[in-house]
N, C-alpha and C positions, 0 to 999 in steps of 0.2 A: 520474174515477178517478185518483188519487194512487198513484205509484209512486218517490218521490221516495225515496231512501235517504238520511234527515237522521242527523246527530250535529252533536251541542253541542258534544264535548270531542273532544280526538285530533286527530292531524292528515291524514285522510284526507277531505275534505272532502265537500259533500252532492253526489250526482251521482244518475244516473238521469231521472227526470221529462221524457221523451221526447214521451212523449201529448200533453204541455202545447207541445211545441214546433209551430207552425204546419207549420215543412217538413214533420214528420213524418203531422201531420194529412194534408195535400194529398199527400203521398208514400203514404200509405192508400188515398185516392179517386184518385190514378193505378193502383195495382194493382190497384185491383176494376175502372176503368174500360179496363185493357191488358186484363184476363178478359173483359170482355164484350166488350173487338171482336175479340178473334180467336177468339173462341164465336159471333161472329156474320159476319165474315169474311173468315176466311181456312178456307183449305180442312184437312177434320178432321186429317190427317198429315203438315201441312206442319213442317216441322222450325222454321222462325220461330216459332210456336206457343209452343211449349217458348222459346228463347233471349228471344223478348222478355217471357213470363211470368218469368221469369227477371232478367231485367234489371230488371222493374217490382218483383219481391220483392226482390230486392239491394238496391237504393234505399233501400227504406221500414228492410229489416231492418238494411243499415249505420248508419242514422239510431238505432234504439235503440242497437244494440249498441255504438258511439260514446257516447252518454249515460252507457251503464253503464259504460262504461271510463273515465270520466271522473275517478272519483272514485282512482283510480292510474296512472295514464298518461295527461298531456296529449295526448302525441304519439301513442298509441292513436288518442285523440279526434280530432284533430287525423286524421288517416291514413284511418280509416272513414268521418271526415265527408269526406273527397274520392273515396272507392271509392262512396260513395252518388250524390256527384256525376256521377262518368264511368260509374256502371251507367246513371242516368237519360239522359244524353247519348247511349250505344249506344240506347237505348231509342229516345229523340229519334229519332234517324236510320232505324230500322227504321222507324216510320212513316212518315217522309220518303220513302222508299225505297218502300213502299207507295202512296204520294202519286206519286210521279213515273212511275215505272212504271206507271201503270194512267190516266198522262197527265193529271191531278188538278194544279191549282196549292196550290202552297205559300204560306199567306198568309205574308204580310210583316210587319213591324212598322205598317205603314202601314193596313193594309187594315182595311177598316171593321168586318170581321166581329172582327178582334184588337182592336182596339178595344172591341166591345162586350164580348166576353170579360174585359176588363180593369176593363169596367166592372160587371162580374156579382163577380169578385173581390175588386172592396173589402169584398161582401158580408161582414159582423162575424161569427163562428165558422160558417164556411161549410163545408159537409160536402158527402158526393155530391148529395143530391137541391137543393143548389145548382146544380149543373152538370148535373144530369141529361139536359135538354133536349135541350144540346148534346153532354154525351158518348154520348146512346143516342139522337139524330138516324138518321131511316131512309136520311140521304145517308150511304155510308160517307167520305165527303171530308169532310165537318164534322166526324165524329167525330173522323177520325184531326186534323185541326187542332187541334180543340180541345184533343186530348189534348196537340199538342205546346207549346200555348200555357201549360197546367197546368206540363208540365216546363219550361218556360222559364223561370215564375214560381217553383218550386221550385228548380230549376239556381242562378238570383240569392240565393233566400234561404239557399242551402246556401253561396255564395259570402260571403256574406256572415257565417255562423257562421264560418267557417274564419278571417277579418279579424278577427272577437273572440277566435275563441280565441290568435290568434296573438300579440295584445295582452294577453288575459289572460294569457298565459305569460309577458312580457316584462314584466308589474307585477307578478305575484305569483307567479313559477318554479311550478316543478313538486314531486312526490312529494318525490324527493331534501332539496329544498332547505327544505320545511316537516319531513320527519324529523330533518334536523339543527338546525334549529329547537326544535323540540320537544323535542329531547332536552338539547340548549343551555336552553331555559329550566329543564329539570325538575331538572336539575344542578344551578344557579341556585339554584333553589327549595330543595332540600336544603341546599346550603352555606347560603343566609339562616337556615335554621330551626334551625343549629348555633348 
């Protein structure tokens, strides 16, 4: 699915095309995978319910609406891509939090089971029933790992958009700077054709 808003001419450049971004993918199958663990649980009226479903939509939905702002405000983009960042990170910690409280370890970076998860990720356009196994595991300790293993890999790759856009800003400026552009050449243009 193509949602890419292109133009040829003008100087608002092509933006949108979110779907295509992997964070956003894997920022997808963390919110369907926060719905199914606290539909399976956590208790029906617990208020975490609500704030980490929440935190899991934040994520995903900063992640578009970043894309789409892209094409007139860097700093938009640039700003949503880091509120996607730190909703996933509250997220992060509510399972944690889940995790320690209920006396559960927290794998590490070390541990063999984050490891294989790392190795289930290289998987090439990997969707939920990728992760299935592990994120709807009848331990809820695996689950909630797994999940934070997901955000961990997403948290890097959101890190890591925010390092390009910060670069693309610094080679090729912002809105401002391609309209005075634009309208610099089109002035141009007229005066040659006198």
């Amino acid at each position: 699915m193509k949602d890419n808003h292109t133009r040829n001419d003008g100087f608002i450049p092509r933006h949108g095309g979110y779907r295509n971004l992997i964070s956003y993918q894997k920022a997808e199958i963390i919110y369907d995978g926060t719905i199914n663990f606290t539909k399976r649980f956590l208790k029906k009226y617990d208020r975490t319910i609500d704030q980490m479903v929440q935190a899991a939509r934040s994520g995903k939905q900063n992640i578009a609406e970043a894309s789409m702002a892209s094409g007139t405000s860097k700093e938009m983009e640039i700003k949503l891509t880091n509120v996607a960042r730190a909703s996933l990170e509250e997220l992060k910690i509510d399972f944690e939090d889940f995790l320690r409280t209920n006396k559960w370890e927290i794998w590490g970076i070390g541990h063999k089971y984050t490891k294989r998860f790392r190795e289930i990720n290289r998987t090439p356009d990997a969707t939920y029933e990728t992760y299935k196994n592990a994120i709807e595991h009848s331990k809820p300790e695996i689950c909630a790992n797994s999940m934070i293993c997901l955000i961990n890999i997403v948290s890097y790759l959101l890190s890591q958009q925010i390092k390009k856009l910060e670069t693309d800003f610094l080679n090729e400026g912002g809105l401002r700077e391609r309209m005075t552009k634009a309208r610099i050449d089109k002035r141009n243009e007229s005066k040659n054709q006198k």
